[in-house]
C-alpha positions as CSV (number, residue, x, y, z in Angstrom):
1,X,12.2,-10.1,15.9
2,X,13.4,-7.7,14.0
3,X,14.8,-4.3,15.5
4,X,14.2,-1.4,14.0
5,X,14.9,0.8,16.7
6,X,12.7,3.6,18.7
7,X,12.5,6.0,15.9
8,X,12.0,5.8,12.0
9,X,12.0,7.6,8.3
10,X,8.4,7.5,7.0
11,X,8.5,8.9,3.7
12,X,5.9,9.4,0.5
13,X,8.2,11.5,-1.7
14,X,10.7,8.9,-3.4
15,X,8.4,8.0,-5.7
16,X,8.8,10.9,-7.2
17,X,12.5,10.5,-7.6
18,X,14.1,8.0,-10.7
19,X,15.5,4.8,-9.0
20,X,19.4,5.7,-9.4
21,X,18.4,8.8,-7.4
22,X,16.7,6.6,-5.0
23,X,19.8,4.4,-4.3
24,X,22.0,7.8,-3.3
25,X,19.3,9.2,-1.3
26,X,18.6,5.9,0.6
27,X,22.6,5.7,1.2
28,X,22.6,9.3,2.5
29,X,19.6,8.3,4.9
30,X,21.4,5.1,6.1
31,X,24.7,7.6,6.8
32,X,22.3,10.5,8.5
33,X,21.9,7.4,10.8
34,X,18.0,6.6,10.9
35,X,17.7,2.8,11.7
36,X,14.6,2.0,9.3
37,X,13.0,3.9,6.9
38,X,9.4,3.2,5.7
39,X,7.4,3.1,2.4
40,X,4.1,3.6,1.2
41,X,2.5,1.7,-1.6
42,X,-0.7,3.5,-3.2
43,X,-0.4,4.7,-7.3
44,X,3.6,4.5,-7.3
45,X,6.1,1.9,-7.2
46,X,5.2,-1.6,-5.8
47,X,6.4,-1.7,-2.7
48,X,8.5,-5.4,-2.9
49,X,10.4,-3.8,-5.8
50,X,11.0,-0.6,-4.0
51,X,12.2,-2.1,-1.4
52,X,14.8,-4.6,-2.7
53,X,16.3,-1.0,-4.5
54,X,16.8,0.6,-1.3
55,X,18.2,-2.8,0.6
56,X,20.8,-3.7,-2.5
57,X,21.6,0.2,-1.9
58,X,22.0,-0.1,1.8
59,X,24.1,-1.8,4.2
60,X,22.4,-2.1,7.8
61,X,19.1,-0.1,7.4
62,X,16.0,-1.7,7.8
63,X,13.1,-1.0,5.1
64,X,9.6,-1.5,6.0
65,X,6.7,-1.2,4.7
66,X,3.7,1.2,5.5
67,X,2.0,-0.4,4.0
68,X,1.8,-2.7,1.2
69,X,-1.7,-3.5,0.0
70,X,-3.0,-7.1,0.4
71,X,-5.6,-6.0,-2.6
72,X,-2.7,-6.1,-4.8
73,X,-1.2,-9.6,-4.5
74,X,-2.5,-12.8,-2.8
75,X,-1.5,-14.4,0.0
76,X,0.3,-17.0,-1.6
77,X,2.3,-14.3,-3.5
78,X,2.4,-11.7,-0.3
79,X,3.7,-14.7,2.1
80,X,6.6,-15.9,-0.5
81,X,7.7,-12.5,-1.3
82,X,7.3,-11.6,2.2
83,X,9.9,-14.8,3.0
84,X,12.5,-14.0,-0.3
85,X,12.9,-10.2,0.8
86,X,13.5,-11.3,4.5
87,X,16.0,-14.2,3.8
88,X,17.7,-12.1,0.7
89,X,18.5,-9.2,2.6
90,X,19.5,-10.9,6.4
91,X,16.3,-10.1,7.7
92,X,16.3,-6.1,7.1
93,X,13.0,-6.5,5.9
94,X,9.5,-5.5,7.3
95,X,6.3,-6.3,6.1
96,X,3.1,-3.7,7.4
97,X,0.3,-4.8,5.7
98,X,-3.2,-2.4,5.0
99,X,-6.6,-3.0,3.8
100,X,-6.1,0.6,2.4
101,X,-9.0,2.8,1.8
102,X,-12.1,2.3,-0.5
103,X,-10.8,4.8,-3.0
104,X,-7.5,3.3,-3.5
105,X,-9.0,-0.2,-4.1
106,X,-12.6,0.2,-5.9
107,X,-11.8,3.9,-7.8
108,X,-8.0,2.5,-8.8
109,X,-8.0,-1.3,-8.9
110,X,-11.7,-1.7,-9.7
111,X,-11.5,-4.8,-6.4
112,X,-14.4,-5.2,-3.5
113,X,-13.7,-2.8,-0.6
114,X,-16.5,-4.7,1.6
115,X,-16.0,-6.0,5.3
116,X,-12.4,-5.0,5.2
117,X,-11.7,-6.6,8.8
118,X,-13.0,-9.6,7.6
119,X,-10.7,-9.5,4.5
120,X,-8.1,-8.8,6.5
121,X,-8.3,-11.8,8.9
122,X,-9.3,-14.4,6.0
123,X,-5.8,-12.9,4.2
124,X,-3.7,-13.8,7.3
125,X,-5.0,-16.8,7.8
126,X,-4.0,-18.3,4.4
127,X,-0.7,-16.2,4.2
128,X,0.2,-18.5,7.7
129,X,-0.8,-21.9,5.7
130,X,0.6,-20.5,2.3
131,X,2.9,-23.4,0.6
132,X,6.6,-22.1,0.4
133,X,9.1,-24.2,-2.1
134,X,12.3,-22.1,-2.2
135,X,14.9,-21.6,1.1
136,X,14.0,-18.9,3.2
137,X,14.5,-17.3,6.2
138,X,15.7,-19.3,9.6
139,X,12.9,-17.7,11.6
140,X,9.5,-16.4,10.6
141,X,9.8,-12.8,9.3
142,X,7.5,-9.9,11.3
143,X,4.3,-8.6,10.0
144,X,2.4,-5.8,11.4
145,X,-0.9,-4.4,10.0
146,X,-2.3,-1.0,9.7
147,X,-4.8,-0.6,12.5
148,X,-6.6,2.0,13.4
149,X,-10.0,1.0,15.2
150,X,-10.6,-2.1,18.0
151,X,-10.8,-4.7,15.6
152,X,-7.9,-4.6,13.4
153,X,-5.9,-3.3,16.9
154,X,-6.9,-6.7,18.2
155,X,-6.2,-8.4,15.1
156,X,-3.0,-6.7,15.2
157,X,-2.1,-8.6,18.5
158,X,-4.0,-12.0,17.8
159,X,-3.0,-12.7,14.3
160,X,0.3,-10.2,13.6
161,X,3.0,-9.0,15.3
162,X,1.7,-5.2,15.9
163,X,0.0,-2.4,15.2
164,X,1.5,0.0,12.7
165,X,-0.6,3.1,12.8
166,X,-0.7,5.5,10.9
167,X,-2.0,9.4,11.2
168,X,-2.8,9.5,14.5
169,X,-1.9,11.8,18.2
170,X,-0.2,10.1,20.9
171,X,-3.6,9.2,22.6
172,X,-4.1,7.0,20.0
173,X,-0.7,5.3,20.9
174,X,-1.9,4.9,23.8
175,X,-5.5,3.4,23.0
176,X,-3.1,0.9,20.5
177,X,-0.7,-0.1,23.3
178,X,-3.5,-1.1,25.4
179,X,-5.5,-3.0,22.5
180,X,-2.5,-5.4,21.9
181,X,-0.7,-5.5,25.1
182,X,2.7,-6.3,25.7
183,X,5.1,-8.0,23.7
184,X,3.5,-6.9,20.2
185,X,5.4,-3.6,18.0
186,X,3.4,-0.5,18.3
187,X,5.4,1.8,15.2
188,X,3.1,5.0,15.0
189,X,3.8,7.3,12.5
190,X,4.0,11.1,13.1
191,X,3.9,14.0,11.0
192,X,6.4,16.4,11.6
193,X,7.5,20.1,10.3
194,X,10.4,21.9,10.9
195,X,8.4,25.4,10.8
196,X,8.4,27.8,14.0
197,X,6.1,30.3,12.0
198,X,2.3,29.5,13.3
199,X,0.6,30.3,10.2
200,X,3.0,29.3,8.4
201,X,3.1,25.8,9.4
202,X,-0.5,25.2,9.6
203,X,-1.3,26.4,6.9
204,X,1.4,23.5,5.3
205,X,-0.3,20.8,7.7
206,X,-3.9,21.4,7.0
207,X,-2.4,21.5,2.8
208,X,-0.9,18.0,3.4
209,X,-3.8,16.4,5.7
210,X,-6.8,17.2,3.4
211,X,-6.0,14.3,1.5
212,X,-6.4,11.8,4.9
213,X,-9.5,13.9,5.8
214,X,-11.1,13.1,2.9
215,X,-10.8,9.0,4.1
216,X,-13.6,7.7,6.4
217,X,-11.1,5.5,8.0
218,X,-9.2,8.2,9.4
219,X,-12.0,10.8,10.2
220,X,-13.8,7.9,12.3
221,X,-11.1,6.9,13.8
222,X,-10.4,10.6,15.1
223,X,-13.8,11.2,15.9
224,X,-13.2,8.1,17.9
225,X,-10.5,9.9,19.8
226,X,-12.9,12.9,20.9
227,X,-12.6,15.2,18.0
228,X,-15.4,16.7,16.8
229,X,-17.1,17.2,12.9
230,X,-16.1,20.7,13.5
231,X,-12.4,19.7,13.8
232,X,-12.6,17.3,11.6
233,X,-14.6,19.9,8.8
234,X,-12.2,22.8,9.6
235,X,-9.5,21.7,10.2
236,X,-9.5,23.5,13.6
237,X,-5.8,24.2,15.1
238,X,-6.4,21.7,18.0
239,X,-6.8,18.8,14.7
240,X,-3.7,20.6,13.0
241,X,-1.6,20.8,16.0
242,X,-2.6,17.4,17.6
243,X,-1.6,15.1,13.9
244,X,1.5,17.5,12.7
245,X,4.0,18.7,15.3
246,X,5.5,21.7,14.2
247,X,8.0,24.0,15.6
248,X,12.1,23.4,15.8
249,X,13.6,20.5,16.8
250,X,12.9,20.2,20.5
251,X,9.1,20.6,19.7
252,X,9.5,17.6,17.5
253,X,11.9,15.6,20.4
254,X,8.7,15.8,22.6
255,X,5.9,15.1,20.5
256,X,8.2,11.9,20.2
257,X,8.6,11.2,23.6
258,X,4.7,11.7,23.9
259,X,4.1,8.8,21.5
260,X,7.1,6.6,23.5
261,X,5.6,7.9,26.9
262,X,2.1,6.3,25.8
263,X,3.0,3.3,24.8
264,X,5.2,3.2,21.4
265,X,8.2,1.3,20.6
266,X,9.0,2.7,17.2
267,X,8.1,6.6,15.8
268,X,8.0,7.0,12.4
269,X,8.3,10.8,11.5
270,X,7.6,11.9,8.3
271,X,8.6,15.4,7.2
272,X,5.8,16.7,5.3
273,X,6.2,18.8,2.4
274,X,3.0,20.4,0.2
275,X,4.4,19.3,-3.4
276,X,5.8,15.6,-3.8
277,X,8.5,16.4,-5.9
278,X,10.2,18.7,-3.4
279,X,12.8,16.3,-1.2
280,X,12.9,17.5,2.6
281,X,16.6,15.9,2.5
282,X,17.8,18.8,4.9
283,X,14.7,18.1,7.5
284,X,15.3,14.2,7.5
285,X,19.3,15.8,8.4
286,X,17.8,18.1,11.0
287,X,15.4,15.5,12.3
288,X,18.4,12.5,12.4
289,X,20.7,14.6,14.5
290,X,17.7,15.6,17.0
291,X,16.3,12.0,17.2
292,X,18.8,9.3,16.4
């Protein structure tokens, strides 16, 4: 299994960044001395592609990613490249895999968004008997899925090799730990700001998370959690504060240890920034030296 150590990079912003800029900054990561960094794969890059760049640029860090969409590729194509990424690049490589969100897959690739767990399941299933011609890996390369509610959590243990949630407090770690037992990665990812000012750094969280509470996955999932429509609607502070930590860097140290404390084996922090095309390079510095 592959180790990617007990904290992470999760970041949405090199997308915005040309691909020779992406092979410096994804150097300068590796030397800040995170262990993995994560991708996204939504309206940007494909993910595959994305992450041979940052590999080929790299030495020891890890990429995964969070997630890539199994709408966009079969499981033929998903399993293979899946196997070729793991055996090019010494097994660096780890696959999260996400049904996504209705939006992404009807309103942008014009694809069925019905009975997702179901999908899901079916998807695994023939990416474990696809055909494989080419060499690959000695040992069977990880995959962990996006999970949120019981099912896929379950799924997560029965069919993957974890749970890689995403957008959630630390009792959701918990609730995740529990749903696929021992032995199986839990890698939850956490917002983060490095913002002592209150209003300040609300008012930057509750910029960045309308987006997610626009998605029914995540709002049921919270109101799952004991959040109410009022939180969800507002978002009230208790929302705010309980998906972004905020504050210097020992605020950020515990909210960490809060995830590990309930259950996690790998945090993902993300520093979150309101415009895409600003890079939070001296956050990801700040963050590194607090956490790795």
């Amino acid at each position: 299994m592959i180790d990617i150590g007990r904290v992470g990079l999760w970041q949405g912003v090199l997308d915005q960044q040309p691909s020779s800029r992406v092979r410096e900054l994804v150097s300068e990561i590796e030397e800040m001395g995170w262990p993995t960094l994560w991708i996204p794969e939504a309206r940007g890059r494909d993910a595959f592609v994305s992450a041979g760049v940052m590999l080929g640029a790299t030495t020891n860090l890890k990429v995964a990613t969070g997630i890539a969409q199994i709408h966009a590729r079969d499981p033929v194509a998903m399993a293979a490249a899946q196997k070729t990424m793991y055996e090019a690049y010494d097994g660096r490589f780890l696959l999260g895999l996400g049904v996504s969100h209705a939006p992404m897959i009807e309103g942008i690739r014009k694809q069925s968004y019905v009975k997702p767990y179901s999908f899901m399941k079916a998807y695994l299933k023939a990416m474990a008997e696809a055909p494989f011609g080419a060499v690959g890996p000695e040992e069977a390369p990880p995959t962990v899925l996006a999970a949120l509610g019981p099912k896929m959590l379950e799924l997560s243990r029965d069919a993957a090799d974890g749970a890689h949630p995403y957008f959630v407090p630390p009792e959701h770690t918990a609730v995740a730990r529990e749903a696929v037992g021992p032995g199986k990665l839990v890698a939850t990812e956490q917002m983060v700001l490095l913002d002592t000012d209150p209003s300040s750094a609300r008012e930057k969280a509750r910029a960045v998370m309308a987006l997610y509470l626009a998605l029914p996955n995540y709002t049921n999932n919270l109101l799952r959690l004991g959040f109410t429509e009022e939180d969800v609607a507002g978002p009230s502070d208790k929302l705010v504060d309980a998906i972004v930590a905020w504050g210097d860097e020992s605020a950020i140290v515990e909210r960490v240890k809060a995830h590990h404390d309930a259950g996690a084996d790998h945090v993902c922090v993300q520093a979150v920034v309101v415009d895409r095309s600003e890079l939070p390079v001296d956050q990801w510095r700040r963050l590194a030296t607090a956490l790795t």
